[in-house]
Backbone as numpy.savetxt, mean C-alpha at the origin, in Angstrom:
# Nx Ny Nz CAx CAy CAz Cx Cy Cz
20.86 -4.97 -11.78 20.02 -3.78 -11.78 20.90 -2.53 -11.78
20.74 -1.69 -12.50 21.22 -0.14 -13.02 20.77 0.66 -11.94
21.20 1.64 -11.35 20.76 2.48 -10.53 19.84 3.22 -10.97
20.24 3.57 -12.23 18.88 4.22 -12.57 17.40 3.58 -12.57
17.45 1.74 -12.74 16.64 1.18 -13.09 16.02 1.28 -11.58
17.33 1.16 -10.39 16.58 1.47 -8.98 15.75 2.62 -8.48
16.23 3.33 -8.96 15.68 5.12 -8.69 14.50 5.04 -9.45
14.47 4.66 -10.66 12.44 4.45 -11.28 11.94 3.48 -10.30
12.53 2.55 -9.61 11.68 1.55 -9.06 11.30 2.13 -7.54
12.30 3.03 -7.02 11.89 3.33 -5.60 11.03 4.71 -5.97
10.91 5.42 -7.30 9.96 6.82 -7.22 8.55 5.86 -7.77
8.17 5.12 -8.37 7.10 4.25 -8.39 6.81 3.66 -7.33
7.45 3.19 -6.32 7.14 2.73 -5.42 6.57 4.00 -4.13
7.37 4.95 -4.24 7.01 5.84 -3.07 5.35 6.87 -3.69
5.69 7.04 -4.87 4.25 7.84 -5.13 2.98 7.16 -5.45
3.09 5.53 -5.80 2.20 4.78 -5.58 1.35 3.60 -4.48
2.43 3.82 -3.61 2.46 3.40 -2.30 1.18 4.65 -1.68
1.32 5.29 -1.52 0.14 6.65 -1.28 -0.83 7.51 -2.29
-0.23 7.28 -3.29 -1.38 7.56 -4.54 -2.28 6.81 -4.63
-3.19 7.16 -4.59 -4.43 5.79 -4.67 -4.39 5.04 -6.00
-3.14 4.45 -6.44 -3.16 3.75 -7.79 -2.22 2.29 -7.77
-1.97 1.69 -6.53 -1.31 0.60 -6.33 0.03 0.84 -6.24
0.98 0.88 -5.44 2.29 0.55 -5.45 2.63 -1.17 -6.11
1.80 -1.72 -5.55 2.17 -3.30 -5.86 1.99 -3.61 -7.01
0.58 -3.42 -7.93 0.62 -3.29 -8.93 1.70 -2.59 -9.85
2.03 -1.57 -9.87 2.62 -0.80 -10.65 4.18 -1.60 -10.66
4.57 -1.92 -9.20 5.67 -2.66 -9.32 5.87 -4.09 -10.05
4.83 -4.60 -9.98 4.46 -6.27 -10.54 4.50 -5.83 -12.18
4.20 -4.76 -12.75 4.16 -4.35 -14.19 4.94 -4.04 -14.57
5.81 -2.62 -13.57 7.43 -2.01 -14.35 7.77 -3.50 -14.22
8.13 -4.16 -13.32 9.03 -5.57 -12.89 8.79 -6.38 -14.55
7.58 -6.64 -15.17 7.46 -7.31 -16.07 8.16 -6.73 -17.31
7.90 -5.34 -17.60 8.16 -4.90 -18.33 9.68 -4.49 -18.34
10.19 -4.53 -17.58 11.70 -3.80 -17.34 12.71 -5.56 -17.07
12.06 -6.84 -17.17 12.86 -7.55 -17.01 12.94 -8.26 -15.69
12.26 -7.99 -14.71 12.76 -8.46 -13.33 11.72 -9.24 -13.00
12.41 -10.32 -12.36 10.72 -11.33 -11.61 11.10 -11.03 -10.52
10.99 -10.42 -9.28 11.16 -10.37 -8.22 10.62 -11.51 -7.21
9.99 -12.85 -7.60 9.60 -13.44 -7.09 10.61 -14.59 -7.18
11.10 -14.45 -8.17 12.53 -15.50 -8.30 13.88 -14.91 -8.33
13.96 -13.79 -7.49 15.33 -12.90 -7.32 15.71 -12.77 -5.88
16.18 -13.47 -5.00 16.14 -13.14 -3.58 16.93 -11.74 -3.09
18.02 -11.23 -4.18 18.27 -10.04 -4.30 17.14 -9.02 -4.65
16.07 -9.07 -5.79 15.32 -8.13 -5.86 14.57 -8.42 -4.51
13.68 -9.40 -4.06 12.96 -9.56 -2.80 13.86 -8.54 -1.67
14.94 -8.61 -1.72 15.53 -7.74 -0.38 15.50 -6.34 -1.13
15.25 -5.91 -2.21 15.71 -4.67 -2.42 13.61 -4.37 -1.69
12.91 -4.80 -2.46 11.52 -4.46 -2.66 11.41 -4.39 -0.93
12.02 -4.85 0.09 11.92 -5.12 1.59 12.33 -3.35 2.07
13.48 -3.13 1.73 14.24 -1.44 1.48 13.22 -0.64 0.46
12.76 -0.75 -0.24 11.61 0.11 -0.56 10.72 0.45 0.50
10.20 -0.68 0.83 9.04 -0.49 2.06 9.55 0.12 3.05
10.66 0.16 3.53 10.99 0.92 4.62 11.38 2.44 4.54
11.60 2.93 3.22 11.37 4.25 2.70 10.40 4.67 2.83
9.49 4.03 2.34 7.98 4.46 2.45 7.70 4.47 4.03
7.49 3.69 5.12 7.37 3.36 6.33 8.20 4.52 7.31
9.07 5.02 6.52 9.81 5.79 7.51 9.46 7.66 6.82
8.81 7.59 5.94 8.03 8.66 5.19 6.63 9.10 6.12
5.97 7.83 6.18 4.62 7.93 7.55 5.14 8.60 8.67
5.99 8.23 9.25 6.51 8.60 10.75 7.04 10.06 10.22
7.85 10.53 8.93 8.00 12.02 9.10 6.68 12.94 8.73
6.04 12.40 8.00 4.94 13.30 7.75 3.73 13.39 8.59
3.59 12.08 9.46 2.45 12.01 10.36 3.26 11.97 11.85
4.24 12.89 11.91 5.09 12.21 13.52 4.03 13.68 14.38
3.56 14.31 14.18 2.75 14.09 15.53 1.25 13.25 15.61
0.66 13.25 15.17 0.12 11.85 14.79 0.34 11.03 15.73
1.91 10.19 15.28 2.13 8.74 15.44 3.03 9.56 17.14
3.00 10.28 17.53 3.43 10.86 18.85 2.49 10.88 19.46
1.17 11.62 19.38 0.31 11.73 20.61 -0.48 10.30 20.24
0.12 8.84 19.90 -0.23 7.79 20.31 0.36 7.30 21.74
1.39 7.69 21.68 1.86 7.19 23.08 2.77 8.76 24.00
2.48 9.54 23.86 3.05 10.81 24.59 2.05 11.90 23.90
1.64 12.62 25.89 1.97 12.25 26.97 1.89 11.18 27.93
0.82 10.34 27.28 -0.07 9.24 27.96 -0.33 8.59 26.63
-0.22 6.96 26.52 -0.45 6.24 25.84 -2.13 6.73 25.54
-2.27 6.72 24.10 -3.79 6.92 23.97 -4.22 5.27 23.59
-4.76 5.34 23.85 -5.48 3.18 24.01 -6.55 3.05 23.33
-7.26 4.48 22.78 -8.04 4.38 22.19 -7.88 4.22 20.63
-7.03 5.13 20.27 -6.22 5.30 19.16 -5.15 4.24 18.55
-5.00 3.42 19.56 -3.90 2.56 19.47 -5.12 1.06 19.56
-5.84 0.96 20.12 -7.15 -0.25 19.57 -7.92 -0.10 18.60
-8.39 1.20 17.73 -8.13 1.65 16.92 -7.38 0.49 15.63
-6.63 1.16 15.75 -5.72 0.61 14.83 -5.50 -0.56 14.72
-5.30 -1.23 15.88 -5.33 -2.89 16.01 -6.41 -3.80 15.69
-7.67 -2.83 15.88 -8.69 -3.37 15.01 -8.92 -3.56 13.59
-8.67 -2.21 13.01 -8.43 -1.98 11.45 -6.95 -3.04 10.88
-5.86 -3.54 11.15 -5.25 -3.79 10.76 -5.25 -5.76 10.94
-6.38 -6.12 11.48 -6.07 -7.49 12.64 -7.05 -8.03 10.59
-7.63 -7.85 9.80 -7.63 -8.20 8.61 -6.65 -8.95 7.60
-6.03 -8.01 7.80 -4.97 -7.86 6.77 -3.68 -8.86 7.04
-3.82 -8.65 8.77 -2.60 -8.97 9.69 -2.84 -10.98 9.72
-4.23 -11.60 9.52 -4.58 -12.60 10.11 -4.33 -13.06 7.87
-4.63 -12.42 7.23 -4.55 -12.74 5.89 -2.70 -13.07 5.07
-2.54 -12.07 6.31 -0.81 -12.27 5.85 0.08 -13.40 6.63
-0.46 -13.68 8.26 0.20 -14.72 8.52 -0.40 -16.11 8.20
-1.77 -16.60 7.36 -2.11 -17.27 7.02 -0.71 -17.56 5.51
-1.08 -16.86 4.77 -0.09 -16.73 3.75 1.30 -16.70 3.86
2.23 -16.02 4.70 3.39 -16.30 4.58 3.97 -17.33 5.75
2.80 -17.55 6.48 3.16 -18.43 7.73 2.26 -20.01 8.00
1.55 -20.20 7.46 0.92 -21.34 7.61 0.39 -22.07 6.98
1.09 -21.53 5.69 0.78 -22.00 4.26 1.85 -23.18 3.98
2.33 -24.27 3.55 3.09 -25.37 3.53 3.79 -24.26 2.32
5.07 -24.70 2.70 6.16 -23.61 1.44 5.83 -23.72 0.06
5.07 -25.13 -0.37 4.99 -25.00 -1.72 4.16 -23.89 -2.22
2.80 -24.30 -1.31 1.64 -23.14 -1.10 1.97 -22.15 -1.35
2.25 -21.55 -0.60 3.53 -20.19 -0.47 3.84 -19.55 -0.93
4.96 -20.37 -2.16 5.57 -20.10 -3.31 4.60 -20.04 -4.72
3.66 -20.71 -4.84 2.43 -20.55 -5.87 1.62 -19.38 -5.66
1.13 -18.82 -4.43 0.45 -17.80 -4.17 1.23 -16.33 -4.68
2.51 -16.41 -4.15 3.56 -15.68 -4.33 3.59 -15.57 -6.22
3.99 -16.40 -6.38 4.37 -16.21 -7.94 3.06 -16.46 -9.09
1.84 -16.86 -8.83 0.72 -17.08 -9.72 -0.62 -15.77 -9.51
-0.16 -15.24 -8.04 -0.65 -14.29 -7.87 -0.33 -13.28 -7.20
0.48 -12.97 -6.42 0.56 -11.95 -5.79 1.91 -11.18 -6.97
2.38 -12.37 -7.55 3.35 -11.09 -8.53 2.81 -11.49 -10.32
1.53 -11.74 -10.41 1.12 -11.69 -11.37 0.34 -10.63 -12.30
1.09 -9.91 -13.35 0.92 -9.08 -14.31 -0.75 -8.80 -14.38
-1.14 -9.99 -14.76 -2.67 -10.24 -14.97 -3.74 -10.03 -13.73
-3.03 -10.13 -12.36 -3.81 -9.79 -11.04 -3.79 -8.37 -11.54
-2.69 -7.87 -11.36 -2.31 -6.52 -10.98 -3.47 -5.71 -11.99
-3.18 -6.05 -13.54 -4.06 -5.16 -14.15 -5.45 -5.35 -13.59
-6.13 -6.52 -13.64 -7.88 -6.64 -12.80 -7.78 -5.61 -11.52
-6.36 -5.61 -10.56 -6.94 -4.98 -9.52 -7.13 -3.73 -9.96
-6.32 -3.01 -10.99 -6.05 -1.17 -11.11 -7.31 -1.33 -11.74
-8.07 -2.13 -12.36 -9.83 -1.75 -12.66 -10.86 -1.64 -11.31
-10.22 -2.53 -10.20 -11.26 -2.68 -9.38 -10.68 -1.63 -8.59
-9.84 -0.68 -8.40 -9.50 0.30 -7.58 -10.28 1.51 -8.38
-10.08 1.70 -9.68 -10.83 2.18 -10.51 -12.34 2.82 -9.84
-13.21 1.52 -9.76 -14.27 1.45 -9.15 -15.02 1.81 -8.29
-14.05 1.63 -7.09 -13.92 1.70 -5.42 -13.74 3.77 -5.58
-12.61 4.03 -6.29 -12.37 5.41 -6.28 -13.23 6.51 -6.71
-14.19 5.51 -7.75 -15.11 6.73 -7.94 -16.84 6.57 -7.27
-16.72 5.25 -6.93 -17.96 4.96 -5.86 -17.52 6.53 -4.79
-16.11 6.40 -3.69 -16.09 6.68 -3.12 -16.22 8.34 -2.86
-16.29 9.04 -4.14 -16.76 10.72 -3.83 -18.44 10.70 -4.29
-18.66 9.73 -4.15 -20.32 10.20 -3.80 -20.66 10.58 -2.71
-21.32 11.82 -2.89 -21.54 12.63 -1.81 -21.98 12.12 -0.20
-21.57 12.15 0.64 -22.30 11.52 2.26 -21.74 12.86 3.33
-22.68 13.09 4.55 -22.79 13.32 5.12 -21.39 13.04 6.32
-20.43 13.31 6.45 -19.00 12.67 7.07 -19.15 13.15 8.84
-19.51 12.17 9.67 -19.67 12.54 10.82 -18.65 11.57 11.85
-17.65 10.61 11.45 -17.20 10.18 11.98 -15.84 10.15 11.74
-14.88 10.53 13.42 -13.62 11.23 13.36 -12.51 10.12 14.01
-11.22 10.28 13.86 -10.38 9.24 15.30 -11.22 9.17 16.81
-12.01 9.93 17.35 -11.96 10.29 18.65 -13.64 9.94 18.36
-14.20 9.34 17.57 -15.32 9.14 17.55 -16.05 8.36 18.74
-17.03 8.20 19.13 -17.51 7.38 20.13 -17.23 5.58 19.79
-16.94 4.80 20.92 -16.17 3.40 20.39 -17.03 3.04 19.30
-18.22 2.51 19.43 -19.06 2.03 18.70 -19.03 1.99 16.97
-19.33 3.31 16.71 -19.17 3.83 15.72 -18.20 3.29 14.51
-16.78 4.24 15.38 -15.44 4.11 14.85 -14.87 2.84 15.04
-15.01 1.77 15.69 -14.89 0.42 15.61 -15.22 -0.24 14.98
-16.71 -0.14 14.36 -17.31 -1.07 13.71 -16.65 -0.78 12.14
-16.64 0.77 11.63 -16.14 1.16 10.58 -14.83 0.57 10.08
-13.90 1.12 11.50 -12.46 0.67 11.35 -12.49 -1.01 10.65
-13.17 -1.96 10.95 -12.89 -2.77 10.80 -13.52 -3.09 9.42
-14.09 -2.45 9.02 -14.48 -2.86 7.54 -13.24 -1.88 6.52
-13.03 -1.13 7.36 -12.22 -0.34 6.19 -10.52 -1.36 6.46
-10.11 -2.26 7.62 -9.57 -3.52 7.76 -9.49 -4.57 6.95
-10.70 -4.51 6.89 -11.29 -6.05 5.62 -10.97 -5.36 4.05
-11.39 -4.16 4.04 -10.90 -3.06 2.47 -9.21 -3.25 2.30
-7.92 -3.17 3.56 -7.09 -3.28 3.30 -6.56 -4.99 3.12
-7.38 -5.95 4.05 -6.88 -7.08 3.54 -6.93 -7.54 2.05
-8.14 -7.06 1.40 -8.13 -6.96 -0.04 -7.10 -7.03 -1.11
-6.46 -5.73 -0.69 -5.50 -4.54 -0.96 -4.32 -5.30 -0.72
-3.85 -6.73 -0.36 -3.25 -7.63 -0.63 -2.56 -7.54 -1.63
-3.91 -8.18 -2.90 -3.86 -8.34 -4.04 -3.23 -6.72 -5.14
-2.17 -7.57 -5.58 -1.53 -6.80 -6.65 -2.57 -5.76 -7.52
-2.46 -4.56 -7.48 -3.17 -3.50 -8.28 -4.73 -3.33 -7.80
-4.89 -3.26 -6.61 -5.40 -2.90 -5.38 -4.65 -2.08 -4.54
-5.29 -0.56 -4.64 -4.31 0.34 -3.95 -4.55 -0.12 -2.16
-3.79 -0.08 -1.28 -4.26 0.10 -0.30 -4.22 0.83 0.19
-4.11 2.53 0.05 -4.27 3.44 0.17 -5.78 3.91 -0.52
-5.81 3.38 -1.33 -7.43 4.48 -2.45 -8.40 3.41 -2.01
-8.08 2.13 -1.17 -9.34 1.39 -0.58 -9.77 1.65 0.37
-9.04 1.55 1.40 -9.08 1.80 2.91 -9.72 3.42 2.80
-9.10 4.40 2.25 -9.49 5.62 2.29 -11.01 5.76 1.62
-11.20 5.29 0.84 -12.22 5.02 -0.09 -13.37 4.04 1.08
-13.16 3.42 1.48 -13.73 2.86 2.47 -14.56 3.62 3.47
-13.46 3.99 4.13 -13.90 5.30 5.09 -14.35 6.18 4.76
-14.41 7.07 3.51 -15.28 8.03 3.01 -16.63 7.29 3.07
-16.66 6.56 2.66 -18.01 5.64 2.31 -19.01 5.37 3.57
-17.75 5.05 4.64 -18.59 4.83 6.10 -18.93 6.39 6.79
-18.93 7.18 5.88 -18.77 8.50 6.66 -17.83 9.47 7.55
-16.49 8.39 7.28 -15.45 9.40 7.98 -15.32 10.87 7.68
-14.76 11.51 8.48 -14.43 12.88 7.85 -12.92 13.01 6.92
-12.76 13.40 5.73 -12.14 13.58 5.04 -10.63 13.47 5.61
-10.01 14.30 6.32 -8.74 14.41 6.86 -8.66 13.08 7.86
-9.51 12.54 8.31 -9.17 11.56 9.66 -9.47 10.46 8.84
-10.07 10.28 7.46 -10.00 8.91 6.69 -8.37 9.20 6.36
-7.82 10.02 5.64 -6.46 10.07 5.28 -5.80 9.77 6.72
-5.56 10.18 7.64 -5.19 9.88 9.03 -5.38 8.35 9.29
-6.23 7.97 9.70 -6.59 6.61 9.55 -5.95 5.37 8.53
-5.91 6.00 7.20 -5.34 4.85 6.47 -4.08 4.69 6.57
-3.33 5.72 6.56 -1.66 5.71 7.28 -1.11 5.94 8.12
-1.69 5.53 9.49 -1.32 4.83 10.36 -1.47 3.71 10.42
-2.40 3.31 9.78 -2.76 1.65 9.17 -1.72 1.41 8.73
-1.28 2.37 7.75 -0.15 1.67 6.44 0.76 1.67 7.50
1.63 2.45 9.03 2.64 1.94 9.54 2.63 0.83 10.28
1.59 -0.36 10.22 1.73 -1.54 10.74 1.66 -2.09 9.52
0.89 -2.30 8.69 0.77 -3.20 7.54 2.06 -2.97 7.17
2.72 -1.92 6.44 4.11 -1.86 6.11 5.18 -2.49 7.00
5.27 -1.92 7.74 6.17 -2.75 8.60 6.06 -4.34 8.90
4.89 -4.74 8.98 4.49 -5.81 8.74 5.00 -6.85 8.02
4.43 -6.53 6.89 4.85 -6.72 5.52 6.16 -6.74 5.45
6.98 -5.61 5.86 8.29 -5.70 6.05 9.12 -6.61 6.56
8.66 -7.03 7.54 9.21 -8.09 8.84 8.92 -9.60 8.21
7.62 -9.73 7.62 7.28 -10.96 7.18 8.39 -11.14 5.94
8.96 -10.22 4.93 9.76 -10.28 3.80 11.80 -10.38 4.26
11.61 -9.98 5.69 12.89 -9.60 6.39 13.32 -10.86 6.03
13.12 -12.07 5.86 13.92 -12.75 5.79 14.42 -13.60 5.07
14.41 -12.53 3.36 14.80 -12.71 2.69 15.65 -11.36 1.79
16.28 -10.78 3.25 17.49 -9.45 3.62 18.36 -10.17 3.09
18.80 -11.29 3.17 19.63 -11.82 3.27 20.43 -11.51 1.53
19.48 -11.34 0.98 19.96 -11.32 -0.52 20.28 -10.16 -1.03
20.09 -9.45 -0.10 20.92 -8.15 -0.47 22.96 -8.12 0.00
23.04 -9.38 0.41 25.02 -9.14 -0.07 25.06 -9.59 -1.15
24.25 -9.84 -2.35 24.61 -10.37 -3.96 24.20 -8.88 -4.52
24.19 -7.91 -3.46 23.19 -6.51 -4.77 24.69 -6.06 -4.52
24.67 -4.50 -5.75 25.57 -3.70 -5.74 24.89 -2.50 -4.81
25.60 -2.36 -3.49 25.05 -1.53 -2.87 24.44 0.26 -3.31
25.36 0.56 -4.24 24.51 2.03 -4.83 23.49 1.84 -5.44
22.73 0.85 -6.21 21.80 1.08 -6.40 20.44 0.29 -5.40
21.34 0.02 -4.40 20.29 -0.21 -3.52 19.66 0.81 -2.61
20.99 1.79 -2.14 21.18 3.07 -1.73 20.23 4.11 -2.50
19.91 4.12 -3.78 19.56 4.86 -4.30 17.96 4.61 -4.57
17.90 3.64 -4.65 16.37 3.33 -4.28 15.80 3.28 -3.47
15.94 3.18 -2.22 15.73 3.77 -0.83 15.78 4.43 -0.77
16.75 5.85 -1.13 16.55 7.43 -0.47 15.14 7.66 -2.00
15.49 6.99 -3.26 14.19 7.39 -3.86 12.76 7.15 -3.65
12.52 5.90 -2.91 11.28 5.62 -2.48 10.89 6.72 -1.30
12.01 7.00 -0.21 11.77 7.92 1.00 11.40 8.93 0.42
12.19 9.76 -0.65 11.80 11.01 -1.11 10.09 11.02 -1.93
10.00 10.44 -2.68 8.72 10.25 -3.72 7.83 9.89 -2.26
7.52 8.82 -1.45 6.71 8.58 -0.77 6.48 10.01 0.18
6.85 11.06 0.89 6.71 12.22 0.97 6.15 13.02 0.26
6.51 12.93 -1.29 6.04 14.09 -2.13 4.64 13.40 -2.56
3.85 11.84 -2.34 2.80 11.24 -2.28 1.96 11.43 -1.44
2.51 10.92 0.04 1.63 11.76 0.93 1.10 13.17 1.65
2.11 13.85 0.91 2.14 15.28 0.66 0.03 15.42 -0.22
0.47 15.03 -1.19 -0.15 15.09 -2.46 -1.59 14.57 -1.93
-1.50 13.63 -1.42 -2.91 12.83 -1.02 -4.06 13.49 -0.04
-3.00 14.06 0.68 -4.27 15.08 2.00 -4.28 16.13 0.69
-4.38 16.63 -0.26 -4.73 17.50 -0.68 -5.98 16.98 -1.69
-4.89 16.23 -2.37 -6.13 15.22 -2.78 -7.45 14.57 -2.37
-7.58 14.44 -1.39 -8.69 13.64 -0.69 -9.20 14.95 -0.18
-8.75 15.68 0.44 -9.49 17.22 0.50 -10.32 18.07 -0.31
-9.78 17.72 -1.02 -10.32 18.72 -2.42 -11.03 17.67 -3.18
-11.67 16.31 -2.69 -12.35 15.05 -3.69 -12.43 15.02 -5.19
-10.80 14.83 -5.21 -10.18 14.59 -6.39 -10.05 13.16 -6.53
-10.46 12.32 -5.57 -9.98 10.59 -6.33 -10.57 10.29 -7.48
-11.89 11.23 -8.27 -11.86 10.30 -9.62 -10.92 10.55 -10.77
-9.87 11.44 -10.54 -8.88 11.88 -11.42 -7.95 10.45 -11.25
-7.53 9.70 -10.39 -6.91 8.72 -10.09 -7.52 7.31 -10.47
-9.45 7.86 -10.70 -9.71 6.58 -10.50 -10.31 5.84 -12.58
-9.85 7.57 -12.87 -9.56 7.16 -14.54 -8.42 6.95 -14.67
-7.68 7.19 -14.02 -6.23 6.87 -14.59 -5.83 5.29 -14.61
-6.46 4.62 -13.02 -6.35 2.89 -12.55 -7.09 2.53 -13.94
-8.01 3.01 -14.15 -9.20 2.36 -15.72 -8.50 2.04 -16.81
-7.55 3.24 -17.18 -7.14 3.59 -18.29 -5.65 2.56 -18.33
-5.17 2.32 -17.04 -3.90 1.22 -16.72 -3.96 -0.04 -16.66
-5.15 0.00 -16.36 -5.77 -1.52 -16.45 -6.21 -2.03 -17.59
-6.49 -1.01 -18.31 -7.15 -1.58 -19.79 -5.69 -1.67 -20.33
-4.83 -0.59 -20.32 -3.39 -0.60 -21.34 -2.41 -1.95 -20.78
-2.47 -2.00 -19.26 -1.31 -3.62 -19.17 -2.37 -4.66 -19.79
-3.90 -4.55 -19.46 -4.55 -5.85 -19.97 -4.46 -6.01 -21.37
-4.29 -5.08 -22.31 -4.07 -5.41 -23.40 -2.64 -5.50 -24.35
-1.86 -4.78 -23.06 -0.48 -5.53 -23.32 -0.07 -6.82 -23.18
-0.91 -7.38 -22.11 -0.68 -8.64 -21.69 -1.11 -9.62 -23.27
-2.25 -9.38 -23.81 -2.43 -9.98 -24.70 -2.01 -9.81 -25.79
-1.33 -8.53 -26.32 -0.60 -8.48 -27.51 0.87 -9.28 -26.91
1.14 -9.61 -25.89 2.32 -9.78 -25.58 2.81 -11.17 -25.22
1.41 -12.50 -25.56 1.50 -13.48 -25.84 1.85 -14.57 -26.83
């Protein structure tokens, strides 16, 4: 891998990681198109591990008071069950899959679908969908600090929206958020909500892939270097972009674009047989 080829792969990764248009997808497609199976590269697997943590360490600068008045001055428990609710989806879908699946299992899920060209394009249609369901107009009365009831029951469907969001070209950003608009969140605390989500799922995700770090002493370290500070940088100038976005209920500008990506890899896929 070319550094340069790293630096497109970590600014795709950081502005689609928070753009409501799939990071995973988009990566499962450049990956096809640019040459790389990352599912049979234990070097690319460790680089794609250093992506995520660009992105993951992007949440904590842009949301660090946020992710501060979770535990200072006083642990908030509300905010922090919260979250453990919304994420226990995604969290019970991933250790089924990378943990209790017999390795062959595993390895088929991994490579027939989760890094498959053909998922990815179906999902950027079904994000498509979800994105422009989700600026239909509602009434938004529910905040972080909402009464338990409420914000519990929601959280956890907009949970089940990110276990989805699994699947390649399924944003999990434009679902979860899209979700919560839908349940009536208020605009800024659905964006709030979905990424703090994303710093467990990411990390998550991270930890479950950690241990296949190992394949990063076969990389050339600058362009591993360089795709990391590019994912950190782009994932900033994404979530930058998104509270403005979701403010101003702009997701169907994103959610022609998933349409229009999904139709162009799906019909690449078939001229390309």
């Amino acid at each position: 891998m070319t550094t340069l080829d790293a630096i497109i792969l970590g600014a795709i990764q950081g502005l689609t990681e928070f753009l409501p248009v799939s990071s995973s997808g988009h990566l499962v497609l450049a990956g096809a198109l640019l040459g790389y199976e990352a599912s049979e590269d234990p070097g690319l697997l460790a680089f794609e591990v250093l992506l995520h943590l660009g992105s993951l360490l992007a949440i904590v600068i842009v949301f660090w008071r946020d992710v501060l008045k979770l535990v200072y001055p006083r642990l908030d428990w509300h905010g922090i069950a919260l979250l453990f609710v919304a994420s226990l989806p995604a969290a019970f879908a991933g250790i089924i899959i990378k943990v209790l699946l017999p390795h062959s299992a595993e390895a088929w899920v991994e490579q027939q679908v989760l890094s498959s060209p053909l998922v990815a394009a179906c999902g950027l249609l079904l994000t498509a969908a979800v994105l422009w369901v989700a600026e239909i107009k509602r009434e938004a009365v529910i905040t972080f600090d909402s009464a338990r009831g409420s914000a519990f029951w929601t959280a956890l469907w907009v949970g089940l929206a990110q276990m989805v969001a699994i699947l390649p070209g399924v944003s999990r950003s434009g679902s979860t958020i899209a979700t919560a608009l839908s349940l009536k969140w208020v605009r800024p605390e659905a964006v709030k909500l979905s990424f703090l989500m994303g710093l467990i799922a990411i990390g998550g995700a991270g930890l479950i892939k950690s241990r296949d770090i190992k394949g990063l002493a076969e990389a050339d370290p600058l362009p591993v270097l360089a795709g990391f500070f590019a994912s950190l940088v782009f994932s900033i100038v994404g979530l930058t972009a998104i509270r403005f976005i979701v403010a101003k209920s702009k997701l169907r500008w994103f959610s022609a674009y998933c349409a229009l990506a999904g139709v162009a890899a799906l019909t690449w896929l078939a001229l390309s047989r």
